[in-house]
C-alpha positions as CSV (number, residue, x, y, z in Angstrom):
1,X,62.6,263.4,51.9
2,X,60.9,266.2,49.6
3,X,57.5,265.2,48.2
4,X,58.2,265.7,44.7
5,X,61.0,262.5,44.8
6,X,59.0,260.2,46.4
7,X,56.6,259.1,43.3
8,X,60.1,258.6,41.7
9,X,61.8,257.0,44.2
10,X,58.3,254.1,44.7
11,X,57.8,253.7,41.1
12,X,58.7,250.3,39.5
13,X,62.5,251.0,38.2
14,X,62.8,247.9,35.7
15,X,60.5,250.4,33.4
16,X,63.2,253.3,33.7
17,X,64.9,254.6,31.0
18,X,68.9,254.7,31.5
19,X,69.0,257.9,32.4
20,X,66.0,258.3,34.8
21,X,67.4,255.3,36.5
22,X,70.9,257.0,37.1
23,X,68.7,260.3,38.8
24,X,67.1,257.7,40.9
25,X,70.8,256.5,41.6
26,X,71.5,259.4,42.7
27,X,68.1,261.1,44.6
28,X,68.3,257.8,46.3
29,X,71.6,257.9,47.8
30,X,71.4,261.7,48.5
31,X,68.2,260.4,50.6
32,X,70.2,257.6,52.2
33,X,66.9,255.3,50.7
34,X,69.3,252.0,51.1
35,X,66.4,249.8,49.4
36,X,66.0,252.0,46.3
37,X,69.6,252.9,46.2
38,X,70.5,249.2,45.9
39,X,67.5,248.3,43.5
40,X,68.7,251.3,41.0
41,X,72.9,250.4,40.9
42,X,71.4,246.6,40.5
43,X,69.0,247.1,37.7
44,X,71.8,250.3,36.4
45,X,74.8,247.8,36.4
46,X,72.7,244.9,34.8
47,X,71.7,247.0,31.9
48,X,74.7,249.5,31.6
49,X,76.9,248.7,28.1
50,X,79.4,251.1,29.2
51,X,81.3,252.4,32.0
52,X,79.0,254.6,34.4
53,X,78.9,258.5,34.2
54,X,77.4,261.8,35.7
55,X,75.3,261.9,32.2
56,X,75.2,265.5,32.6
57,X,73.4,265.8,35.9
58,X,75.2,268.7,38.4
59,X,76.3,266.3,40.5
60,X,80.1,267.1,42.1
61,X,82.4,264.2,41.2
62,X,83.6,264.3,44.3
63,X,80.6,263.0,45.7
64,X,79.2,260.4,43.3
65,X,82.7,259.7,42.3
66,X,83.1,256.3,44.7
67,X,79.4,255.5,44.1
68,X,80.1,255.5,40.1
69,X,83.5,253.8,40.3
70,X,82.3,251.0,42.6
71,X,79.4,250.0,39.7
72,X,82.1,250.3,37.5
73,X,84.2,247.8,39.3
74,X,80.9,245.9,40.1
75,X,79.8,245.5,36.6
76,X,83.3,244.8,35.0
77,X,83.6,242.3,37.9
78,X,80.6,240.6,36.9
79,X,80.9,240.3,33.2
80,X,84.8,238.8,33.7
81,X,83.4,236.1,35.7
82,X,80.3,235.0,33.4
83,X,83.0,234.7,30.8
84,X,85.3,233.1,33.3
85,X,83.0,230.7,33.6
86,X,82.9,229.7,29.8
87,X,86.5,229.2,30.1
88,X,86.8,227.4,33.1
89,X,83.8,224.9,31.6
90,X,85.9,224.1,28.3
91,X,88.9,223.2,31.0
92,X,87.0,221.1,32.9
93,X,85.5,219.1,29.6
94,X,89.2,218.7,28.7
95,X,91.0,217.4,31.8
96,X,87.9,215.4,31.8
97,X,87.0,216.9,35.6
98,X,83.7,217.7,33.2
99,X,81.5,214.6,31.1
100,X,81.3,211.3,31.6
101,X,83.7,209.4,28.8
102,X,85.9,211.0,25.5
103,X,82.7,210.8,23.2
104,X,80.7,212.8,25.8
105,X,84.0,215.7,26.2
106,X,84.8,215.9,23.1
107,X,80.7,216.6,21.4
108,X,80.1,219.2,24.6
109,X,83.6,220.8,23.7
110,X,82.8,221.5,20.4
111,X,79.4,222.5,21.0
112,X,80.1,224.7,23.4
113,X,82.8,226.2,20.7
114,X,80.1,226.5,18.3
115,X,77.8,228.3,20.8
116,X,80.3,230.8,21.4
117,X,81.4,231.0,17.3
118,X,76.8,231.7,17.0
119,X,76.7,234.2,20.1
120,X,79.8,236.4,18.5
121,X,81.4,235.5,21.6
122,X,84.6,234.9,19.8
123,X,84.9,237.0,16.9
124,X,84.1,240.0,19.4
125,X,87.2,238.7,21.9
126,X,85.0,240.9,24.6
127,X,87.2,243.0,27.1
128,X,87.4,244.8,29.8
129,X,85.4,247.5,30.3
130,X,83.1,245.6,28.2
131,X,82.0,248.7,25.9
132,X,78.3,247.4,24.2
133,X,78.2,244.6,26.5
134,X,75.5,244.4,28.9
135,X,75.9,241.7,31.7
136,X,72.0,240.9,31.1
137,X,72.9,240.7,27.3
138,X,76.0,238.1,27.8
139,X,73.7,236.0,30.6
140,X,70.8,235.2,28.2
141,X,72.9,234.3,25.4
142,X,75.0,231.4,27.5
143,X,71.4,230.5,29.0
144,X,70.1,230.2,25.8
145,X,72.9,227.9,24.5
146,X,71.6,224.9,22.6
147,X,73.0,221.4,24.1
148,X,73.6,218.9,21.4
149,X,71.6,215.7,22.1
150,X,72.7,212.2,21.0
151,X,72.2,208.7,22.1
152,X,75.0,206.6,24.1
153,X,74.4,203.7,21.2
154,X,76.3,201.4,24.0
155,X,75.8,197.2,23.9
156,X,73.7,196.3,26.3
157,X,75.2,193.6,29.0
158,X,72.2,191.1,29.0
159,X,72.1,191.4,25.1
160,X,75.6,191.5,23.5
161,X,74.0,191.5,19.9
162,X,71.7,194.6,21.1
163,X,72.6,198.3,21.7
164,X,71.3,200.7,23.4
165,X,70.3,204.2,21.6
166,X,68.3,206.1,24.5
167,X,69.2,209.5,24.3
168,X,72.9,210.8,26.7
169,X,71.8,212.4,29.7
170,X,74.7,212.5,32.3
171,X,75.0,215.6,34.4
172,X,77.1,217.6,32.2
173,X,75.6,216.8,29.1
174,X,73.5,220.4,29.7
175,X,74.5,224.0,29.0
176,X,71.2,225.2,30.9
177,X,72.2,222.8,34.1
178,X,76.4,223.9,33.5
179,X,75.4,227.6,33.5
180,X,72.4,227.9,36.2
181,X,74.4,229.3,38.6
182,X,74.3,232.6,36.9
183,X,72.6,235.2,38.5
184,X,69.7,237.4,36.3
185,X,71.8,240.6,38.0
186,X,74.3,242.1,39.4
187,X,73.6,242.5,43.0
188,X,73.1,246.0,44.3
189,X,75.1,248.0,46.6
190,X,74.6,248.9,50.0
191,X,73.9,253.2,50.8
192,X,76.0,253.0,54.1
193,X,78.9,251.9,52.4
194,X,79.1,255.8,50.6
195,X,77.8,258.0,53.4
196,X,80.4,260.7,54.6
197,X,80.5,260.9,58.2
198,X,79.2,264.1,59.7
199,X,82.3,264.3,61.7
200,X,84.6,263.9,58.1
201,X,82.6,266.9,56.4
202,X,82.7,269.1,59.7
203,X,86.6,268.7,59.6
204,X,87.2,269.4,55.9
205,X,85.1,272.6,56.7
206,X,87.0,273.5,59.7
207,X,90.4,273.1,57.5
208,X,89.0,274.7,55.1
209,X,88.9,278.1,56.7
């Protein structure tokens, strides 16, 4: 590896801009740095509100062409199945696989409507490729949904005359417990997986002439 890319290559690449962080992207799969390379497309892809270019650097497309399409098809991947999961969490609340009684369905339901209405979730109808959408963006807003709270109000069994009103706390009754199986980012990719085999680029020579 040439000294001049090493500082690059060791310094702390959550404080890159976008466009030093595709260089590294690139310097580190031209160096076949596996560790860096999958550090960069993870922190690139988590970030990225667009689909994944050269920006300008003379890089052949045929050779960072697979590397850019596959954190394309990473990044798309990943946004689809945060939003997937907003979908398939309204389902559940309405077959009633999700909450523990109607009352409890129906006020998660509509607060997770209302969530969505205050994120711009549904006015913006998101779609693939997710232009201005960054998958870090999308995960801290569902993270940051506000659970309603209310109490179960329920007559007790010892005291007919009495009700309960301590506060509904089943195991659904939680946006931040529904949603913590999101991931903070998009996992990296592996170098190996776009090396050219020596034997490949000595026959594509050889055919060449």
């Amino acid at each position: 590896m040439l000294p001049i890319w090493k500082p690059v290559l060791s310094d702390d690449i959550t404080r890159k801009s976008f466009r030093n962080l595709m260089m590294i992207v690139w310097a580190s799969w031209f160096f076949r740095a596996d560790e860096q390379f999958k550090s960069a497309t993870s922190s690139a892809m988590t970030r990225s509100n667009g689909q994944f270019n050269s920006i300008g650097l003379p890089i052949p497309v045929k050779i960072i062409g697979g590397v850019l399409d596959a954190m394309n098809e990473a990044r798309v991947n990943a946004i689809q199945n945060v939003f997937s999961s907003i979908s398939v969490t309204t389902s559940a609340f309405i077959r009633g696989t999700y909450g523990c009684c109607f009352e409890c369905r129906s006020i998660m339901v509509g607060a997770l409507q209302l969530e969505q209405h205050a994120s711009g979730f549904l006015s913006l109808q998101p779609k693939s490729p997710y232009h201005k959408i960054p998958y870090i963006g999308v995960v801290n807003k569902m993270q940051a949904f506000k659970s309603p709270t209310w109490s179960d109000n329920k007559a007790l069994p010892s005291k007919p005359k009495q009700k309960d009103s301590s506060p509904h706390e089943c195991g659904h009754s939680s946006f931040a417990s529904i949603f913590s199986h999101l991931n903070s980012s998009i996992q990296g990719l592996e170098v190996v997986k776009f090396v050219v085999p020596v034997t490949t680029t000595l026959k594509r020579k050889q055919t060449d002439k």
